[in-house]
CHARMM internal coordinates of N, CA and C (Angstrom, degrees):
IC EDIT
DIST 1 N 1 CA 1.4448
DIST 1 CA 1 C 1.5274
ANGL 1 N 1 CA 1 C 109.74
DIST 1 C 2 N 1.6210
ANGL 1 CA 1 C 2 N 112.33
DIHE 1 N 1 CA 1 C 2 N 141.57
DIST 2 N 2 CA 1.4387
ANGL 1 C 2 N 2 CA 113.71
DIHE 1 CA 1 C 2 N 2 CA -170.04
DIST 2 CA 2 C 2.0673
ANGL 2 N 2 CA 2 C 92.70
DIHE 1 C 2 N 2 CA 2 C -79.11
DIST 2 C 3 N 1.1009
ANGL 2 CA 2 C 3 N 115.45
DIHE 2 N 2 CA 2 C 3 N 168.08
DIST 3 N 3 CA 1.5403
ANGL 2 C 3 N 3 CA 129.67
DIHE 2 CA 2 C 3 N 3 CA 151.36
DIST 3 CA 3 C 1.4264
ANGL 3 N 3 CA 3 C 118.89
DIHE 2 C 3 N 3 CA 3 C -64.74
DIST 3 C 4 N 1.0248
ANGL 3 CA 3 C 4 N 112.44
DIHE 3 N 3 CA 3 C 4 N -32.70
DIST 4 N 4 CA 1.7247
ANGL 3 C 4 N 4 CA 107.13
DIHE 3 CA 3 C 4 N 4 CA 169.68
DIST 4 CA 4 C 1.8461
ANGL 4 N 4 CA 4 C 99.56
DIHE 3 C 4 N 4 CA 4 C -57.84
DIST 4 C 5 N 1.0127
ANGL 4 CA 4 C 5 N 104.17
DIHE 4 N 4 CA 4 C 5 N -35.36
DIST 5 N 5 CA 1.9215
ANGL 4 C 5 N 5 CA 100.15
DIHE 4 CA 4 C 5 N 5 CA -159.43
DIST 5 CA 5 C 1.9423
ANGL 5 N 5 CA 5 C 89.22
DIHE 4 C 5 N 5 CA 5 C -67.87
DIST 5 C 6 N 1.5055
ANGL 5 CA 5 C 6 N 110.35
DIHE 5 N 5 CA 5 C 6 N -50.20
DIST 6 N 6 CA 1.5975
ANGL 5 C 6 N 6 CA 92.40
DIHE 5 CA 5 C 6 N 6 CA 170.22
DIST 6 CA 6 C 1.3659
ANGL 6 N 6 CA 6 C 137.20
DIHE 5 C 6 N 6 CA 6 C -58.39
DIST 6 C 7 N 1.4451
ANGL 6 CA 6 C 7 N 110.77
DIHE 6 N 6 CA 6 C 7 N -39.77
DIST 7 N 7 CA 1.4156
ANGL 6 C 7 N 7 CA 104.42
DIHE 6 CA 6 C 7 N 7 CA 167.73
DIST 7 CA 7 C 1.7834
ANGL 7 N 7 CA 7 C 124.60
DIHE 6 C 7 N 7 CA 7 C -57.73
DIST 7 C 8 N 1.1596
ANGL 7 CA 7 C 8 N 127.11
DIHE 7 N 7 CA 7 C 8 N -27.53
DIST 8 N 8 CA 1.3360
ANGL 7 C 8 N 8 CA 152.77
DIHE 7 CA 7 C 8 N 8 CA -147.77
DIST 8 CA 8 C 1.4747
ANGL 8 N 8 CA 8 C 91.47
DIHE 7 C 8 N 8 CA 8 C -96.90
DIST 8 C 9 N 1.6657
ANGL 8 CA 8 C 9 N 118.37
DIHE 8 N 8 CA 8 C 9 N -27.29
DIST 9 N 9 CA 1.6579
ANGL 8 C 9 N 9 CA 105.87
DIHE 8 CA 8 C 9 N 9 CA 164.98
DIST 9 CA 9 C 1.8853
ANGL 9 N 9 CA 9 C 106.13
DIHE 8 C 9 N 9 CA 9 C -107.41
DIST 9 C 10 N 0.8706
ANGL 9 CA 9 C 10 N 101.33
DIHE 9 N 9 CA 9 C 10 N 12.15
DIST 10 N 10 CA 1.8535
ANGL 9 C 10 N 10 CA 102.50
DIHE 9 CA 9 C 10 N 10 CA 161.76
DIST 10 CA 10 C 1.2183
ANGL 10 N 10 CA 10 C 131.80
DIHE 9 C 10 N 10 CA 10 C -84.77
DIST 10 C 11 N 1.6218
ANGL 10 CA 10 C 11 N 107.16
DIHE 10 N 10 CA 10 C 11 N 89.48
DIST 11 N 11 CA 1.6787
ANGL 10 C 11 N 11 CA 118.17
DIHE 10 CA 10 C 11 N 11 CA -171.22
DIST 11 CA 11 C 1.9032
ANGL 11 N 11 CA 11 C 110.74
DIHE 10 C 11 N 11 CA 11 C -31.60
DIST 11 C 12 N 1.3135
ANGL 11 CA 11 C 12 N 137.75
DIHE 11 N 11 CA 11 C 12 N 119.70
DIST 12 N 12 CA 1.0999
ANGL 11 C 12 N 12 CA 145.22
DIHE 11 CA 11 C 12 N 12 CA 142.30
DIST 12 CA 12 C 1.6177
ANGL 12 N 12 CA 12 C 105.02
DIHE 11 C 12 N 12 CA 12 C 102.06
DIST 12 C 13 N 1.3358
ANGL 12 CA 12 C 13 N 118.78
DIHE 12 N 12 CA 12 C 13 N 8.35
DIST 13 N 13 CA 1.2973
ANGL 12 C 13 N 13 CA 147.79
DIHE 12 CA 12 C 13 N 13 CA 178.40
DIST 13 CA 13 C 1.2946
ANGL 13 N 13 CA 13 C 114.13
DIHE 12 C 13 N 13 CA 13 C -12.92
DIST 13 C 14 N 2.0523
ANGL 13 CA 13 C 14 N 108.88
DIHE 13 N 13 CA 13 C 14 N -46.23
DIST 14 N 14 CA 1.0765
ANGL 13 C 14 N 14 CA 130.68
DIHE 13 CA 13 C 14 N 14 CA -149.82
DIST 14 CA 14 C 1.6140
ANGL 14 N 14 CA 14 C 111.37
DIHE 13 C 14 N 14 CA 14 C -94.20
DIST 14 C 15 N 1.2477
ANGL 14 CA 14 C 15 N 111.84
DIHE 14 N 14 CA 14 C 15 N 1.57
DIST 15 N 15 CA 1.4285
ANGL 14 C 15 N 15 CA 129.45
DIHE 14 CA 14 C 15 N 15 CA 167.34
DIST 15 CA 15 C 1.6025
ANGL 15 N 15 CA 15 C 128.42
DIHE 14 C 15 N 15 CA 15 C -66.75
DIST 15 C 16 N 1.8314
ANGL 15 CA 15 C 16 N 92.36
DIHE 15 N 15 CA 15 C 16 N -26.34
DIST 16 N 16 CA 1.4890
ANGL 15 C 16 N 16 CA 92.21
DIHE 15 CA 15 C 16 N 16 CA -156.57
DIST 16 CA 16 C 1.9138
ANGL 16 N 16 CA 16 C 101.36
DIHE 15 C 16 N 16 CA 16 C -80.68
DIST 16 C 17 N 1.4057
ANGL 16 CA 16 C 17 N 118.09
DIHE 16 N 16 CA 16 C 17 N -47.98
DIST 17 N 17 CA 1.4447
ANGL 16 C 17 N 17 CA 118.58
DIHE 16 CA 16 C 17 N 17 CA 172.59
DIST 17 CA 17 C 1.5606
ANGL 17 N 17 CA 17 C 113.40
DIHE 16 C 17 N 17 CA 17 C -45.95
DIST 17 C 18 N 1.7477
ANGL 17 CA 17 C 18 N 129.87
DIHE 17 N 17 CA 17 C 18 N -35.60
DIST 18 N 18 CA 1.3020
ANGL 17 C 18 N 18 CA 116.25
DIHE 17 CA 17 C 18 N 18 CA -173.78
DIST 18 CA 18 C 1.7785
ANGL 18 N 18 CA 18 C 113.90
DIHE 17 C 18 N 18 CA 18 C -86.74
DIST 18 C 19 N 1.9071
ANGL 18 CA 18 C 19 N 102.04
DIHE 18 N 18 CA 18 C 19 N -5.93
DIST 19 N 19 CA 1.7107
ANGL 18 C 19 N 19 CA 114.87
DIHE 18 CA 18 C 19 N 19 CA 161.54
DIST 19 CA 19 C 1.7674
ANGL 19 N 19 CA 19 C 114.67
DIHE 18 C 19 N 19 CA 19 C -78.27
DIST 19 C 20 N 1.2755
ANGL 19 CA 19 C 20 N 100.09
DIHE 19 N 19 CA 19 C 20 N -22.81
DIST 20 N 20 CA 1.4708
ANGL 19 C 20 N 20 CA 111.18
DIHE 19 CA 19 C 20 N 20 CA -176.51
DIST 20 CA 20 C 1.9362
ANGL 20 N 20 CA 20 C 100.89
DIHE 19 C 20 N 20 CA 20 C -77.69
DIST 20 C 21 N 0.5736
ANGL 20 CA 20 C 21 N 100.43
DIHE 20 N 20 CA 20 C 21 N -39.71
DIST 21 N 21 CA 1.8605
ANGL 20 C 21 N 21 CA 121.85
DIHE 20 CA 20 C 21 N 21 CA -152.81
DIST 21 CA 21 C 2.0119
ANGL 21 N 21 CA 21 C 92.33
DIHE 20 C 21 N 21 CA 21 C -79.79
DIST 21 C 22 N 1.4914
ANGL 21 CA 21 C 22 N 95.44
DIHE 21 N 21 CA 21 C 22 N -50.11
DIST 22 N 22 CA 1.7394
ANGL 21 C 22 N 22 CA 85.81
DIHE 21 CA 21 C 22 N 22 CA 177.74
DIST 22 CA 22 C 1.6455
ANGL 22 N 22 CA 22 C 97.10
DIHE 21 C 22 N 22 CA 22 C -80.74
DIST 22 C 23 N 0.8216
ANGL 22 CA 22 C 23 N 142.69
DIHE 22 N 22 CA 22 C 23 N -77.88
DIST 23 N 23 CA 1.5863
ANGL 22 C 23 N 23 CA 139.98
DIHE 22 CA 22 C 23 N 23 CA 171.72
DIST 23 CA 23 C 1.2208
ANGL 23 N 23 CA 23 C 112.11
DIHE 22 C 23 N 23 CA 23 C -3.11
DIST 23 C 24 N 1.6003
ANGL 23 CA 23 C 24 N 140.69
DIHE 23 N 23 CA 23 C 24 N -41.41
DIST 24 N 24 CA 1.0746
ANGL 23 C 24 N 24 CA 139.90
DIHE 23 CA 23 C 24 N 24 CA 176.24
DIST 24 CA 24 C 1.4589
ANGL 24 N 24 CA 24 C 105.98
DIHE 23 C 24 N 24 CA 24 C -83.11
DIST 24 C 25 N 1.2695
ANGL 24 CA 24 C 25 N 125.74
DIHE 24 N 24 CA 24 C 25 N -49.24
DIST 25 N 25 CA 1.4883
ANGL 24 C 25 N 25 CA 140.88
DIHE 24 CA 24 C 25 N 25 CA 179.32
DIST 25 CA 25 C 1.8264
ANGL 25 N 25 CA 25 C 100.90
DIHE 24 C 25 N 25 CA 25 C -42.41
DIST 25 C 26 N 1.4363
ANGL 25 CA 25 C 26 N 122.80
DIHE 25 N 25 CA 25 C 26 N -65.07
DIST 26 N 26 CA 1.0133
ANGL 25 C 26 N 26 CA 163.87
DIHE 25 CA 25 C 26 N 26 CA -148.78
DIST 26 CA 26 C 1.8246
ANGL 26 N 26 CA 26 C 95.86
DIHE 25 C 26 N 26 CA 26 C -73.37
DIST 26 C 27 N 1.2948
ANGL 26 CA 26 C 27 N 108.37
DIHE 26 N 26 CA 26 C 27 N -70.41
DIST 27 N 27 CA 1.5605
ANGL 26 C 27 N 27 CA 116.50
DIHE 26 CA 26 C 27 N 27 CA 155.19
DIST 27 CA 27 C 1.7942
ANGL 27 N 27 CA 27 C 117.16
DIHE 26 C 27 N 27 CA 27 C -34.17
DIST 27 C 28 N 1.0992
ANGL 27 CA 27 C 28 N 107.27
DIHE 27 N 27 CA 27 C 28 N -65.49
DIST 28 N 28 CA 1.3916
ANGL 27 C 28 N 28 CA 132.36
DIHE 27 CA 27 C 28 N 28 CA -144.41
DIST 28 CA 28 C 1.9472
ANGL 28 N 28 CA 28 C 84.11
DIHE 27 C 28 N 28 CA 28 C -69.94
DIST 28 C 29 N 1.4267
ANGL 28 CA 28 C 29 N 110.41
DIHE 28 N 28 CA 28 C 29 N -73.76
DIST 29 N 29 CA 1.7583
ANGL 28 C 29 N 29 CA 109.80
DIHE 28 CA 28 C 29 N 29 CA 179.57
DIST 29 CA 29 C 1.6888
ANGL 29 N 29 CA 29 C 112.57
DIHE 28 C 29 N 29 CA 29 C -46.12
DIST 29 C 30 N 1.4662
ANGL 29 CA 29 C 30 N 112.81
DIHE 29 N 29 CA 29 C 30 N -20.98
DIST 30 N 30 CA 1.4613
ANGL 29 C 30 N 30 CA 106.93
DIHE 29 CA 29 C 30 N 30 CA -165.85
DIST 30 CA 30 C 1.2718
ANGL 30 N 30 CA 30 C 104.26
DIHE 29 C 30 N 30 CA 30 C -79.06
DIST 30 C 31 N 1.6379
ANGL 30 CA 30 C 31 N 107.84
DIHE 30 N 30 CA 30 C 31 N -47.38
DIST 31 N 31 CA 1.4146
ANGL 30 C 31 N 31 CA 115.49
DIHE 30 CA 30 C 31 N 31 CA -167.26
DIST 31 CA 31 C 2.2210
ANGL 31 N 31 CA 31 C 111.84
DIHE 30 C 31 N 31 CA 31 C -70.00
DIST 31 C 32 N 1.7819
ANGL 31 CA 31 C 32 N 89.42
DIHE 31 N 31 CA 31 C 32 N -19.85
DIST 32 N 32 CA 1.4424
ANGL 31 C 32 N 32 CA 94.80
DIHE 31 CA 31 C 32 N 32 CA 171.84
DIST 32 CA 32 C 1.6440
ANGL 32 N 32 CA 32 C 124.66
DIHE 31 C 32 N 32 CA 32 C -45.84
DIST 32 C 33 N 1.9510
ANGL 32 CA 32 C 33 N 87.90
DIHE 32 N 32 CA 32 C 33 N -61.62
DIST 33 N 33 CA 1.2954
ANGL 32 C 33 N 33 CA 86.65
DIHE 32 CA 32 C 33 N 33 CA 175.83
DIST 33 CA 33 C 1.1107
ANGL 33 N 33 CA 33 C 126.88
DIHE 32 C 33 N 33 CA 33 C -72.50
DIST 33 C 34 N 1.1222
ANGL 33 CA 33 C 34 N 133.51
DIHE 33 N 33 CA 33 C 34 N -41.97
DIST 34 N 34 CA 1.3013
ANGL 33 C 34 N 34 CA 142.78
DIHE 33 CA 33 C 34 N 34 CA 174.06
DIST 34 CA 34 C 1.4283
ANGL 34 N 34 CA 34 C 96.45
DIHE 33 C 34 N 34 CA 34 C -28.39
DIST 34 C 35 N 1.5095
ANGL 34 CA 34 C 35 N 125.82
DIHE 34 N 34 CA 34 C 35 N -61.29
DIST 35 N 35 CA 1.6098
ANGL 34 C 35 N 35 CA 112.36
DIHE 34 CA 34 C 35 N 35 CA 154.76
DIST 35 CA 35 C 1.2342
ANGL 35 N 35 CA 35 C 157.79
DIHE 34 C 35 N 35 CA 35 C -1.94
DIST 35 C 36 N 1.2274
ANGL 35 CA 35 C 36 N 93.85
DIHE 35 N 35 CA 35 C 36 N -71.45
DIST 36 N 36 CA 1.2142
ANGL 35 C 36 N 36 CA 129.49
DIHE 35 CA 35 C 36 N 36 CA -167.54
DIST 36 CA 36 C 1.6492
ANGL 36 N 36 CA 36 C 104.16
DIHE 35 C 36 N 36 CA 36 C -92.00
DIST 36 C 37 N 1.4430
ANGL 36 CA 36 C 37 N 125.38
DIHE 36 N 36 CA 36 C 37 N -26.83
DIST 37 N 37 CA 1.7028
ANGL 36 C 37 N 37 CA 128.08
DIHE 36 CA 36 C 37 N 37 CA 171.39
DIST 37 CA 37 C 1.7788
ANGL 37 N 37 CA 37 C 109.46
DIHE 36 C 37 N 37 CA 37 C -87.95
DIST 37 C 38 N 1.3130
ANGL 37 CA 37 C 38 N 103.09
DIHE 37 N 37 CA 37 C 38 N -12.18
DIST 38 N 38 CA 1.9178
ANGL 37 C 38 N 38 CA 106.57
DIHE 37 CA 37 C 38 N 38 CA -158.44
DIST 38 CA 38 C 1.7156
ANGL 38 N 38 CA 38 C 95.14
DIHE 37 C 38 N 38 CA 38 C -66.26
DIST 38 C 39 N 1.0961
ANGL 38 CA 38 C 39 N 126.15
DIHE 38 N 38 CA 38 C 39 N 123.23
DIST 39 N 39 CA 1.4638
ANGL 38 C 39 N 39 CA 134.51
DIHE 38 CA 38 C 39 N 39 CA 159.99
DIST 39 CA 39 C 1.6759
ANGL 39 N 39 CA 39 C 125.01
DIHE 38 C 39 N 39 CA 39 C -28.52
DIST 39 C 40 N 1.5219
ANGL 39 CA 39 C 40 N 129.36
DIHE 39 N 39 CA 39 C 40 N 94.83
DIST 40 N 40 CA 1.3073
ANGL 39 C 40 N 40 CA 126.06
DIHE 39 CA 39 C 40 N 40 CA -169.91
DIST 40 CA 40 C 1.2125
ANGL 40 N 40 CA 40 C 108.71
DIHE 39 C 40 N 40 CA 40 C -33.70
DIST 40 C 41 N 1.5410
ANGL 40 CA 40 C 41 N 132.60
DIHE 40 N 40 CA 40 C 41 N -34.05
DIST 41 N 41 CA 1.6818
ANGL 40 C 41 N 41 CA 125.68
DIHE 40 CA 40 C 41 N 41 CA -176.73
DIST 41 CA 41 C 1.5989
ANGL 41 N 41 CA 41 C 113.06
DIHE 40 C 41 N 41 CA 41 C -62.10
DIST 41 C 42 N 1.6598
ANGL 41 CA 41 C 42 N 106.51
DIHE 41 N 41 CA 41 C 42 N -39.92
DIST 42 N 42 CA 1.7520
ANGL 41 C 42 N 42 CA 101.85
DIHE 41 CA 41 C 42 N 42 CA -179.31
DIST 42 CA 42 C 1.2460
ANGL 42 N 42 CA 42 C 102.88
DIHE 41 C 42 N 42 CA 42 C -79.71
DIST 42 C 43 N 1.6073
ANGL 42 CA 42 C 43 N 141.49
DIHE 42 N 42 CA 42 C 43 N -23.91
DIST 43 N 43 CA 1.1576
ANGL 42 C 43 N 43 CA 137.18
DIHE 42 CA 42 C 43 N 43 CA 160.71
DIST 43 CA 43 C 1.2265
ANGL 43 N 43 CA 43 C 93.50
DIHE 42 C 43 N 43 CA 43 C -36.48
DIST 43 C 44 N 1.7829
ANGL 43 CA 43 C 44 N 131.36
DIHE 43 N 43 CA 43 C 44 N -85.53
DIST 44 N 44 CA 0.9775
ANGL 43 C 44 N 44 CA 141.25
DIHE 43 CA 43 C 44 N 44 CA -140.43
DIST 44 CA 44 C 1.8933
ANGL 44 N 44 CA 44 C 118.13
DIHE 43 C 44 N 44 CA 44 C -47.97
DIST 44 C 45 N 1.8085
ANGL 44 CA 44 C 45 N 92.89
DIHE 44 N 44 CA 44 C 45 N -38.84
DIST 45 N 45 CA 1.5691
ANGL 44 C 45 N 45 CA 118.10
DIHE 44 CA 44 C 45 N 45 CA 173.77
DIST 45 CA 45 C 1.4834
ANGL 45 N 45 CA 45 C 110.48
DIHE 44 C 45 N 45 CA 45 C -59.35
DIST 45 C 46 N 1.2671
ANGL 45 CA 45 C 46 N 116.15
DIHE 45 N 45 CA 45 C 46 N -47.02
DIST 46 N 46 CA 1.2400
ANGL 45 C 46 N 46 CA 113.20
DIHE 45 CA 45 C 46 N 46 CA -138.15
DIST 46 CA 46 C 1.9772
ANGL 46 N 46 CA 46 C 72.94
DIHE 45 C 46 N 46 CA 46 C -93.61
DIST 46 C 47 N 1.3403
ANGL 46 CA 46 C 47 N 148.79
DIHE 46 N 46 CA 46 C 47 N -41.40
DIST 47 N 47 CA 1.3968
ANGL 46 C 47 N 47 CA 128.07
DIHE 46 CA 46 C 47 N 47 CA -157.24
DIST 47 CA 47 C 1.4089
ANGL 47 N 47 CA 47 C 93.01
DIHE 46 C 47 N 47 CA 47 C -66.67
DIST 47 C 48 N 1.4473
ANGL 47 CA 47 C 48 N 118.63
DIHE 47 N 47 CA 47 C 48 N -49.40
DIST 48 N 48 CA 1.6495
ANGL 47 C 48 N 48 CA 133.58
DIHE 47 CA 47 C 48 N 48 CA -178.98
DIST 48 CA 48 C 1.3693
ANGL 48 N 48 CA 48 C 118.23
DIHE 47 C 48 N 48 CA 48 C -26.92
DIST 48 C 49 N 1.5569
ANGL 48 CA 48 C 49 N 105.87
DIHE 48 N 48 CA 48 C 49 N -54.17
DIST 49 N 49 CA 1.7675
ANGL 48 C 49 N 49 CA 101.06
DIHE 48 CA 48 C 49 N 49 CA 170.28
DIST 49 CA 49 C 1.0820
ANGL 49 N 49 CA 49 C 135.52
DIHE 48 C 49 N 49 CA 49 C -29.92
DIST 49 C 50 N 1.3719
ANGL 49 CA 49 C 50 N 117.05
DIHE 49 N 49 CA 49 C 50 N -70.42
DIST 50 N 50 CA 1.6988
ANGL 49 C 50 N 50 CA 101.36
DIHE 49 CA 49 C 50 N 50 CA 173.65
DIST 50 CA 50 C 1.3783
ANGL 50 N 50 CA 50 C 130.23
DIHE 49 C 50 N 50 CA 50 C -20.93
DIST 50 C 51 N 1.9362
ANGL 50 CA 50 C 51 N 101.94
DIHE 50 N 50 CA 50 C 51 N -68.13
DIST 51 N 51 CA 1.3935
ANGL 50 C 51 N 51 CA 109.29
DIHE 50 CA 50 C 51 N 51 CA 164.30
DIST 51 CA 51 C 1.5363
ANGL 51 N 51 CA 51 C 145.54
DIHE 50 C 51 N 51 CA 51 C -31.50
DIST 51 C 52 N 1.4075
ANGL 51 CA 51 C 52 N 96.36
DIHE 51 N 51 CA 51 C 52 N -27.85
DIST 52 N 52 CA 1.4426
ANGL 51 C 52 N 52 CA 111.62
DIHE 51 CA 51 C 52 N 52 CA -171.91
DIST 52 CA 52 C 1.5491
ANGL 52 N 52 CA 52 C 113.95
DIHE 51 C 52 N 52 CA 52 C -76.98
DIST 52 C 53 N 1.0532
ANGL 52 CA 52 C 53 N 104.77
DIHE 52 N 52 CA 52 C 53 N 137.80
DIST 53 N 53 CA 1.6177
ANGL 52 C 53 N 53 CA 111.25
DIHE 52 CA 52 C 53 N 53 CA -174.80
DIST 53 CA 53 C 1.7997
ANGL 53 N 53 CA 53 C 126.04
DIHE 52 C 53 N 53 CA 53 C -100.79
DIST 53 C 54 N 1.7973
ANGL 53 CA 53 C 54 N 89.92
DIHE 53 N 53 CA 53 C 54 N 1.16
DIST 54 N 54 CA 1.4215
ANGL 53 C 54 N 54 CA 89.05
DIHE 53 CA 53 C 54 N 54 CA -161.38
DIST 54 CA 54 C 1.8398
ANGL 54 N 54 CA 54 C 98.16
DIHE 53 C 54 N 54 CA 54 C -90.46
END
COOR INIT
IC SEED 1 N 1 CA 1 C
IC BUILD
């Protein structure tokens, strides 16, 4: 038996991809802004790390 045939008897099944779908959406704009407001100096810190030796 394929896995589609189990999901296909799982009452309300069809909920879980459009909870997945805002969750990623939801992530994705937050972490944007969070971007897009972060101060060019901690930008500047945070690429710098690697480099840093101390």
């Amino acid at each position: 038996m394929k896995f589609t045939y189990y999901l296909e008897k799982i009452t309300g099944v069809s909920i879980y991809p459009i909870i997945s779908l805002l969750l990623f959406v939801t992530f994705f704009i937050l972490v944007t802004l969070w971007v897009l407001r972060t101060d060019k100096k901690t930008i500047e810190h945070v690429e710098n790390l690697p480099l840093d030796n101390d």
